[in-house]
C-alpha positions as CSV (number, residue, x, y, z in Angstrom):
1,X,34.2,57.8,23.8
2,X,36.3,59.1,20.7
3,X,33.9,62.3,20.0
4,X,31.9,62.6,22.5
5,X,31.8,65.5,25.1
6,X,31.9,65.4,29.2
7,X,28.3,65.4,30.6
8,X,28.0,66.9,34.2
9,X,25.3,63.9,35.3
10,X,28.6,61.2,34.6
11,X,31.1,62.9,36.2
12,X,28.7,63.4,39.3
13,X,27.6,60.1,39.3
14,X,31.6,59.3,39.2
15,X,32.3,62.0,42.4
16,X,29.6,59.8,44.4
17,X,31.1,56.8,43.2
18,X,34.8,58.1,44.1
19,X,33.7,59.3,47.4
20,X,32.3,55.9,48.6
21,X,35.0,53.9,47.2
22,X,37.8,56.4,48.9
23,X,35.7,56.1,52.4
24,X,36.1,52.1,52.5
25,X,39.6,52.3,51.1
26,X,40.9,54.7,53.9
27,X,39.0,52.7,56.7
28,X,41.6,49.7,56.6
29,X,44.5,52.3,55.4
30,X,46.7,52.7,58.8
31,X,46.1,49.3,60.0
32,X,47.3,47.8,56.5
33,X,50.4,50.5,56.1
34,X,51.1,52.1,59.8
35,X,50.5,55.5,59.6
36,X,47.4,57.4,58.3
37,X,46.6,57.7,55.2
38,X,46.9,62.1,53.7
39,X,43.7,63.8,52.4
40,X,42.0,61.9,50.4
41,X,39.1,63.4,48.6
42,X,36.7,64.8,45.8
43,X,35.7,68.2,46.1
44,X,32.7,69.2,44.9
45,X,32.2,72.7,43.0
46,X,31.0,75.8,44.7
47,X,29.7,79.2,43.2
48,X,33.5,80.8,43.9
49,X,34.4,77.8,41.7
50,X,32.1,78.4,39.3
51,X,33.5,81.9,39.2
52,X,37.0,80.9,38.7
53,X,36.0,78.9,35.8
54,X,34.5,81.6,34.0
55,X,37.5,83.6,34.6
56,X,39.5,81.0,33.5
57,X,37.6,81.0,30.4
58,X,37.9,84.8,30.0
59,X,41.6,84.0,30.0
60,X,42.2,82.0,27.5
61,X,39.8,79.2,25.4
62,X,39.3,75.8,27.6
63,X,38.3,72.7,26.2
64,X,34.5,72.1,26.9
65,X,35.5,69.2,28.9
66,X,37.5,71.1,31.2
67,X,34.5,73.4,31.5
68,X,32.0,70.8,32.2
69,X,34.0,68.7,34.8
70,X,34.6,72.4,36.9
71,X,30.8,73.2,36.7
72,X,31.0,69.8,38.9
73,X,34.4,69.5,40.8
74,X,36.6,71.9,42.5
75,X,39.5,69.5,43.0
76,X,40.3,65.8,43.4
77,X,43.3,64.7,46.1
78,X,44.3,61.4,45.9
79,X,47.7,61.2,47.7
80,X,47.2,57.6,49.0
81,X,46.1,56.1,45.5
82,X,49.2,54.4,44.1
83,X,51.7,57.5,44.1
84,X,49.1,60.3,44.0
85,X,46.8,62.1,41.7
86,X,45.6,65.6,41.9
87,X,43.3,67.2,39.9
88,X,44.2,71.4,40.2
89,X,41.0,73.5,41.5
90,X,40.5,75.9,38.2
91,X,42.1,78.8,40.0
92,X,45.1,77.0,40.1
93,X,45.4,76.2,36.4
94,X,44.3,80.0,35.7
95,X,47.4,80.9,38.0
96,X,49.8,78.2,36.6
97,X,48.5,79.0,32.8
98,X,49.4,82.8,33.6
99,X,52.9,81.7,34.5
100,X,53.6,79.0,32.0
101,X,51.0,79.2,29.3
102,X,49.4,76.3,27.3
103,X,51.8,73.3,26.5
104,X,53.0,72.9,22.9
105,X,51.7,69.1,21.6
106,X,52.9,68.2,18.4
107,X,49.6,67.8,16.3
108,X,47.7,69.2,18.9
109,X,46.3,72.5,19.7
110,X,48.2,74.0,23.0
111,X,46.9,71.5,25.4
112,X,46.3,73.0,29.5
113,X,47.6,71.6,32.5
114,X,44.3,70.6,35.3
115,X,46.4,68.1,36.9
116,X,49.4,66.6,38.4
117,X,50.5,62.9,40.2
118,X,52.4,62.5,42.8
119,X,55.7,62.0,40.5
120,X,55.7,65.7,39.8
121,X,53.9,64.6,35.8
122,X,51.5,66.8,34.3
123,X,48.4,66.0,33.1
124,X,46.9,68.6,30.0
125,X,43.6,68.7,28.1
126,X,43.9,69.2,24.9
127,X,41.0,71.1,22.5
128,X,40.6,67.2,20.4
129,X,39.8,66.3,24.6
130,X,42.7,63.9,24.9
131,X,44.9,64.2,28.0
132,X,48.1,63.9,28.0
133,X,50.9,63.4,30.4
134,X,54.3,64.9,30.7
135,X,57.5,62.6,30.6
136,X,58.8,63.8,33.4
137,X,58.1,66.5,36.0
138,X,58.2,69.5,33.5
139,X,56.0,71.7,31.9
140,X,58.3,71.7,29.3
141,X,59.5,68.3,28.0
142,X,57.4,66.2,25.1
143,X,54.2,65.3,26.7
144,X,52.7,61.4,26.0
145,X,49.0,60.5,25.2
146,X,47.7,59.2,28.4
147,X,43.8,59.0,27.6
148,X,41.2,59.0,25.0
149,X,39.3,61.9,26.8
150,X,38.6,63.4,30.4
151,X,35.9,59.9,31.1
152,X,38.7,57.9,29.8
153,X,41.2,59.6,32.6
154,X,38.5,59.7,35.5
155,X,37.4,55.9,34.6
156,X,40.9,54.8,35.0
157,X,41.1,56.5,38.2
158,X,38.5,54.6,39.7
159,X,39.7,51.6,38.8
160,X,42.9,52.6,40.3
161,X,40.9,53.1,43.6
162,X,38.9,49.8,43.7
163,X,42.5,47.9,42.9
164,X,43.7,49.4,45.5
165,X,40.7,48.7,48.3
166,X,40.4,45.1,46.7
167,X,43.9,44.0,46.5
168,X,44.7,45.9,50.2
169,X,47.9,47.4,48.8
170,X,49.3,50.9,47.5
């Protein structure tokens, strides 16, 4: 995937995927753990998203990736999938990259935040369009390659999800 840019078809055809895979997972959820499970969800992009974007992209320069997956999603919640995973609606990253800026990556260019687990760690997209995480729950500690790309990152997500709903456990 080295190279090659986000296209909007994949990361819809992964939002379906996502969406049927989180529906079986939370059906058995509060019998398996004994209490129910939090929002769990993938939110598709509306024209006030769409907005957002562009004025997230008047703000500063975005990676194309970053574009492309909020042209498709507004925001992923994932509380209930291992410790959490959230992917920030792009309103959000504008208003957290107008209080914290970009995040300095050695040998990258500033990289932006779009995301967050349930640990408080940061995920940030970098212009090269690898993501990378944060050591710990700071915006300004060394951050750590945690994917290839934005497919790379969403890929490993679902297979975080069907782990989950296969094995029956957190």
């Amino acid at each position: 995937m080295a190279g090659q840019r986000l296209e909007a078809e994949w990361v819809r055809a992964w939002c379906e995927q996502a969406d049927e895979a989180l529906t079986e997972l939370m059906r058995s959820f509060q019998e398996r753990h004994g209490f129910p499970p939090g929002k769990n969800a993938v939110v598709l992009a509306t024209e006030a998203n769409h907005n957002a974007t562009d004025a997230l992209v008047e703000l500063t320069p975005i990676p194309s990736d970053l574009t492309t997956m909020f042209w498709v999603i507004d925001e992923v919640s994932l509380p209930d999938v291992d410790s959490g995973y959230f992917i920030h609606s792009s309103s959000m990253v504008a208003s957290h990259f107008r209080e914290y800026g970009a995040v300095p990556i050695d040998g990258e260019e500033p990289a932006l935040v779009f995301a967050s687990d349930g640990g408080g760690h940061l995920f940030a997209l970098a212009g090269s369009g690898q993501v990378w995480r944060s050591t710990t729950a700071s915006w300004f500690d060394q951050f750590d390659l945690a994917a290839a790309s934005l497919q790379e990152l969403f890929e490993g997500l679902a297979r975080r999800i069907s782990s989950q709903r296969s094995s029956g456990q957190d």
